[in-house]
C-alpha positions in Angstrom: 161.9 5.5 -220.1 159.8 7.3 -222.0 156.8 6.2 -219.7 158.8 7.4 -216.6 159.1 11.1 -218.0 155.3 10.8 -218.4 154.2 9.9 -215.1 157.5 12.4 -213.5 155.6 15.3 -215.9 152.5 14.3 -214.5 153.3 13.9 -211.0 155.3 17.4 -211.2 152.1 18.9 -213.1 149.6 17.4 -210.6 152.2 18.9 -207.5 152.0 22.2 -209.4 148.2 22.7 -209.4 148.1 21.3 -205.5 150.6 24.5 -205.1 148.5 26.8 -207.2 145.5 25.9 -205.5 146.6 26.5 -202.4 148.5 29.9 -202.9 144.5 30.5 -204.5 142.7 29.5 -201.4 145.3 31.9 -199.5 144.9 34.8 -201.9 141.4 34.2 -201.1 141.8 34.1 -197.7 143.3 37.4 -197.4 141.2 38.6 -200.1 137.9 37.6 -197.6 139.6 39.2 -194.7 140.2 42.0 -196.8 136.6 42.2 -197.6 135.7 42.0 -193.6 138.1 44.7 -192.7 136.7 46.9 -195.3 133.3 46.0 -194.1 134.5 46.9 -190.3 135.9 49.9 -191.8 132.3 51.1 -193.1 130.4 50.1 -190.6 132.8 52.5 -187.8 132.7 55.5 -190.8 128.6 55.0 -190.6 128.4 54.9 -186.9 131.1 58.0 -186.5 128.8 59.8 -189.2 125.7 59.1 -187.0 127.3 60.1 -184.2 128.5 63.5 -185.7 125.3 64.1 -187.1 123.8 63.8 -183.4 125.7 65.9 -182.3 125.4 68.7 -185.0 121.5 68.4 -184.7 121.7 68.1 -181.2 124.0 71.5 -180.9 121.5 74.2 -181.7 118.4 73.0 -179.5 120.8 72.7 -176.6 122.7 75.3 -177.7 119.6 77.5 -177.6 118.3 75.8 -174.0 121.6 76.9 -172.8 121.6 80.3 -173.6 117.7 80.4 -172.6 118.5 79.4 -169.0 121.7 82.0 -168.8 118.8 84.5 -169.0 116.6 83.1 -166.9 119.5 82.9 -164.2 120.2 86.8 -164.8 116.4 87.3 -164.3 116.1 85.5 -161.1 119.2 87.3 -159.6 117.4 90.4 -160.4 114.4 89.3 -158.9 116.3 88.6 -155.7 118.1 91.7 -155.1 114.7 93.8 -155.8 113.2 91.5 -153.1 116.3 92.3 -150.9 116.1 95.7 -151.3 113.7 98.1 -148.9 110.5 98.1 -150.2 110.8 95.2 -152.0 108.9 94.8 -155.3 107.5 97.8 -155.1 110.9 99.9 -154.7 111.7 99.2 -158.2 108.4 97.7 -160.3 110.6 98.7 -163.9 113.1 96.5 -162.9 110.2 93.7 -161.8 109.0 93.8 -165.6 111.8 92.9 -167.3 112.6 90.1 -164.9 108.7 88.5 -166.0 109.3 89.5 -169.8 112.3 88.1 -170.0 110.9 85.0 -168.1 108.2 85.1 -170.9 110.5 85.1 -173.7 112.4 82.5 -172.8 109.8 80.1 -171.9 108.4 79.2 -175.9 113.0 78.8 -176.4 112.9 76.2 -173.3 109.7 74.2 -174.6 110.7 74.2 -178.0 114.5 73.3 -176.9 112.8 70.6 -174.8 110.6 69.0 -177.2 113.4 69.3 -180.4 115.7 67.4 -178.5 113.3 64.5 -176.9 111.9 64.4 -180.1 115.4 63.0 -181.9 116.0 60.7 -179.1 112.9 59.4 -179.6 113.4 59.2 -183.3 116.9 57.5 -182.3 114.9 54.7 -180.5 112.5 53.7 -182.5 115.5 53.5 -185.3 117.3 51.8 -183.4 114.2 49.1 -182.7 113.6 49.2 -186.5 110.5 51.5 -186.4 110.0 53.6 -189.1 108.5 56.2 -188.3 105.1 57.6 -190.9 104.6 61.3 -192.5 102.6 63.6 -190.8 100.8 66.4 -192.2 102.5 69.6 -191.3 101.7 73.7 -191.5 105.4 74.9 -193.2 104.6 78.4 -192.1 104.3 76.6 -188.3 107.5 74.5 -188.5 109.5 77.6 -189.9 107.9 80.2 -186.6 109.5 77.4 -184.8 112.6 77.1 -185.9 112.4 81.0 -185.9 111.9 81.0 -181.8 114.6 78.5 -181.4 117.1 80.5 -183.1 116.3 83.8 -181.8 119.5 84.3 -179.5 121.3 83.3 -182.7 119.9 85.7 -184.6 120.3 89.0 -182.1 120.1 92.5 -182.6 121.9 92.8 -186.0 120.1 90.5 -188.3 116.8 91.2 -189.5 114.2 88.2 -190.6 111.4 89.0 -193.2 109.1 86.0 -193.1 106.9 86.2 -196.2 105.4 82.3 -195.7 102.3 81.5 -196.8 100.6 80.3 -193.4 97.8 78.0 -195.1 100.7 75.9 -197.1 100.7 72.4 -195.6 103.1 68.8 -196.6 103.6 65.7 -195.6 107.1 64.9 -193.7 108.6 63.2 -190.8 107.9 64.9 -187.3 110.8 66.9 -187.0 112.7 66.5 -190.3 111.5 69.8 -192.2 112.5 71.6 -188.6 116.1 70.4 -189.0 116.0 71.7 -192.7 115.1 74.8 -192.1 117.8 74.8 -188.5 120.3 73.7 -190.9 120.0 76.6 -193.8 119.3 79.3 -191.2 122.2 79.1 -189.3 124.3 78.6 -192.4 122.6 81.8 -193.5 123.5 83.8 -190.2 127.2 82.3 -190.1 127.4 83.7 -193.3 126.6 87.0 -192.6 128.7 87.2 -189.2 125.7 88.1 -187.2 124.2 91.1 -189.6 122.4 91.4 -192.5 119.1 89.9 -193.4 117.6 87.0 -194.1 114.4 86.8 -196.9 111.9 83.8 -196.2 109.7 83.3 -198.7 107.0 80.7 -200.6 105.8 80.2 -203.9 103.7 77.9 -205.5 105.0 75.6 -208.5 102.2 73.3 -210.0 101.7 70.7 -207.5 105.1 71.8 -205.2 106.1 74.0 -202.8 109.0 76.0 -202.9 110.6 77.7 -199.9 113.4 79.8 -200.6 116.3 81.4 -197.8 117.9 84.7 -199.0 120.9 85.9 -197.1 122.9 89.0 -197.6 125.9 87.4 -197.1 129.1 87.0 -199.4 127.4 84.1 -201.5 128.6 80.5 -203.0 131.6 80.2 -203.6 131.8 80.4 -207.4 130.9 76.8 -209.2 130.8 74.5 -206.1 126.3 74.8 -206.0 126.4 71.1 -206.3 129.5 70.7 -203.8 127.6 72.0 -201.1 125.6 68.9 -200.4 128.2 66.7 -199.9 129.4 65.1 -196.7 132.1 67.0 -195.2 131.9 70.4 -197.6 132.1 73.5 -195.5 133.5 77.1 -195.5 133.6 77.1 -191.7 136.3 76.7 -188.9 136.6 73.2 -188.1 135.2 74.1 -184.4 131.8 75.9 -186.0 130.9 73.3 -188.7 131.3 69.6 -189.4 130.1 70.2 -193.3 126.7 67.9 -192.8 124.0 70.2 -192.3 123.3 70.7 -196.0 124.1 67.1 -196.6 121.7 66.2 -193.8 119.4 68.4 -195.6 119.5 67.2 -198.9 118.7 63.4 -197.8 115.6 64.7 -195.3 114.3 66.3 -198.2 114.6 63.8 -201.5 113.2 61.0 -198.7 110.2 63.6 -198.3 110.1 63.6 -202.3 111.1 67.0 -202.8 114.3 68.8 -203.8 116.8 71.5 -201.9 119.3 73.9 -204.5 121.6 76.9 -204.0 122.1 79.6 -206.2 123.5 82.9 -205.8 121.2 86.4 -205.8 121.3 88.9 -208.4 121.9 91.8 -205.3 124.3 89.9 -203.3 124.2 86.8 -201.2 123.1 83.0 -201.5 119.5 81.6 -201.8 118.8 77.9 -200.7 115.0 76.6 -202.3 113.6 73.7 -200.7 110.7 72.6 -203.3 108.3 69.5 -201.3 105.0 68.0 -202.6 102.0 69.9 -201.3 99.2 68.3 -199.6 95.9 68.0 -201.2 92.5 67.7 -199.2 92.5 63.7 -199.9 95.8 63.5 -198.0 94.8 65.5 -194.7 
């Protein structure tokens, strides 16, 4: 008798842990698909952040193109109704002027719109191959004058630029990476002045960095969120103007460049973003 409760307790315990093990091996299951959904998850929230920031780099050099060949279009029309005219060209050789300058003006804004935007789908490529792409030396004072033409229709009649930098400066970055820095805080700077105030540009040296610094006479930060500004998704803006990545964009160009971007109010007034990189010593030229 006593031998029968012995083998029933066993039997019973042994049909127990069958049961145990396989309510673990289902926990597990679902635990696993769990773990691939999550995964599945991530891997659409990285490819929709991609995509977004394509498209927010992508917005101001087409953005600029676009308004570029508007002008271009009024020119042309002008040209042809001073052709039409009697006397042609000659019946109205004020009005034949501005048609070439603003031709001329908006020529560097169509190269520079041309070559910012082939230049991230090439970048786009060669990530998507697996080709990392090496530093280049760069002139900052070039990159900003750059970024300064392709921003121009931005920047209009109501907000005044003071570029103060140093010309000679040079560091090493990614073709095209410092140019979407500096897009990035400039427009934030005019969207925060709604189209007038002024913008300070400025350099200074600190021991073996660079800083640049962007002044804007704007409201300022809003009061202790400096740090909040570089994450993904922070922004001030209408969900139509801003996605809140530029300055997250920002801060990763620049630590991978091995340099540093902050935000701080101004005593007068406004907000000031510093973007500190390595400079670039004769050896590395």
């Amino acid at each position: 008798m006593v031998q029968i409760i012995i083998y029933a307790s066993l039997v019973l315990i042994l049909a127990l842990f069958l049961v145990q093990a396989v309510l673990l091996r289902r926990r597990a299951n679902q635990v696993n698909e769990l773990v691939r959904q999550l995964q599945e998850l991530d891997r659409q929230a990285g490819l929709g952040r991609l995509l977004t920031g394509i498209a927010h780099d992508l917005n101001t050099p087409l953005g600029a193109l676009g308004c570029a060949m508007h002008t271009r279009r009024q020119a042309l029309d002008k040209l042809r109704k001073i052709l039409a005219a009697e006397g042609g060209v000659g019946s109205d050789p004020v009005g034949v002027q501005k048609v070439m300058k603003a031709l001329d003006d908006t020529r560097g804004v169509v190269d520079e719109s041309m070559d910012r935007t082939l230049a991230m789908i090439d970048h786009l490529r060669k990530a998507g191959r697996g080709e990392p792409e090496g530093p280049v030396v760069l002139s900052v004072g070039d990159v900003m004058d750059r970024v300064l033409r392709l921003l121009n229709h931005q920047l209009k009649d109501g907000v005044t630029v003071v570029n103060e930098l140093d010309p000679d400066v040079l560091v090493k970055v990614q073709q095209g990476g410092l140019g979407r820095v500096f897009v990035n805080l400039l427009t934030n700077a005019i969207d925060a002045m709604e189209g007038e105030g002024n913008i300070h540009i400025q350099s200074r040296r600190q021991e073996d960095n660079i800083c640049i610094s962007i002044a804007d006479s704007g409201p300022g930060l809003p009061s202790n969120e400096a740090d909040s500004l570089f994450c993904s998704g922070w922004t001030t803006k209408d969900c139509d103007k801003g996605s809140g990545l530029g300055l997250f964009i920002s801060r990763e160009i620049i630590e991978g460049f091995g340099g540093e971007i902050t935000a701080a109010n101004v005593p007068n007034g406004g907000a000031e973003l510093t973007v500190c990189l390595p400079v670039v010593t004769g050896d590395e030229q």
